[in-house]
N, C-alpha and C positions, 0 to 999 in steps of 0.2 A: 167700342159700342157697348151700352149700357141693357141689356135683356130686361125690361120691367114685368114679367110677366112670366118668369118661369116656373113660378109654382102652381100658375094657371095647367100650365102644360103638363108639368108632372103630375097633377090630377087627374087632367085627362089621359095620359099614358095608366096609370095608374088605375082609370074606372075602367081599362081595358084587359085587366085582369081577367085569364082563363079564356081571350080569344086569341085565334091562330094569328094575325097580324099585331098586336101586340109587344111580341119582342122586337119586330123589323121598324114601328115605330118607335120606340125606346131608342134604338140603336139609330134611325139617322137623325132623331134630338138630338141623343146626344154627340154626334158628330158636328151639326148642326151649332150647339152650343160650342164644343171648343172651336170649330172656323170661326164663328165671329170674337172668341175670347181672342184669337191668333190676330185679328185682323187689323192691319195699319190704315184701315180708312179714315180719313180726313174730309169726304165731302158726301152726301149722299150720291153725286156723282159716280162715286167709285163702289158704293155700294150696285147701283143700279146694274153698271158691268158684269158686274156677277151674279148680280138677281133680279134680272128683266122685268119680271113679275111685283115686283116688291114695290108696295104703295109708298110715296112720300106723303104722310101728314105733318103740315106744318115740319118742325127739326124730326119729328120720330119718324121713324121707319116701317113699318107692318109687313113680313116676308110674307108671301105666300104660302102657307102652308102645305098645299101640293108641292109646289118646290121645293121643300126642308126633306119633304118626306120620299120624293123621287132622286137625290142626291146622294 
C-alpha cells in the first residue's frame, strides 16, 4: 500500500508540539505507518479485515483515523 499523505500527518503530529497527547500520536503513526509498510494486502478486501472503519474510495483507502490512533 502506497501512504499518499504522510507529510500531511507529520505536520499535524508535528503542530502538536508541547501537548501532552502528542508523543502517543507520534507513536501510533508511526506504528501505523510501518503495519501498512509490512502489509501483504492485495485487495481492499483484506485491508477492510483489519480496518473495519477504513473508507473505500474508488482503488484508495482512507483509515480512519480514530483507528490508527486507538491501535
Amino acid at each position: 500500500m502506497r501512504i499518499i499523505a504522510r507529510r500531511t500527518l507529520r505536520e499535524f503530529v508535528d503542530s502538536l508540539a508541547g501537548q501532552k497527547d502528542q508523543p502517543a500520536v507520534k507513536a501510533a503513526l508511526d506504528a501505523w505507518f510501518a503495519e501498512v509498510g509490512r502489509a501483504g494486502w492485495t485487495s481492499t478486501a483484506d485491508v477492510k479485515r483489519l480496518y473495519a472503519t477504513a473508507s473505500i474510495v474508488s482503488a484508495e483507502v482512507v483509515p480512519s483515523v480514530r483507528t490508527v490512533l486507538r491501535a
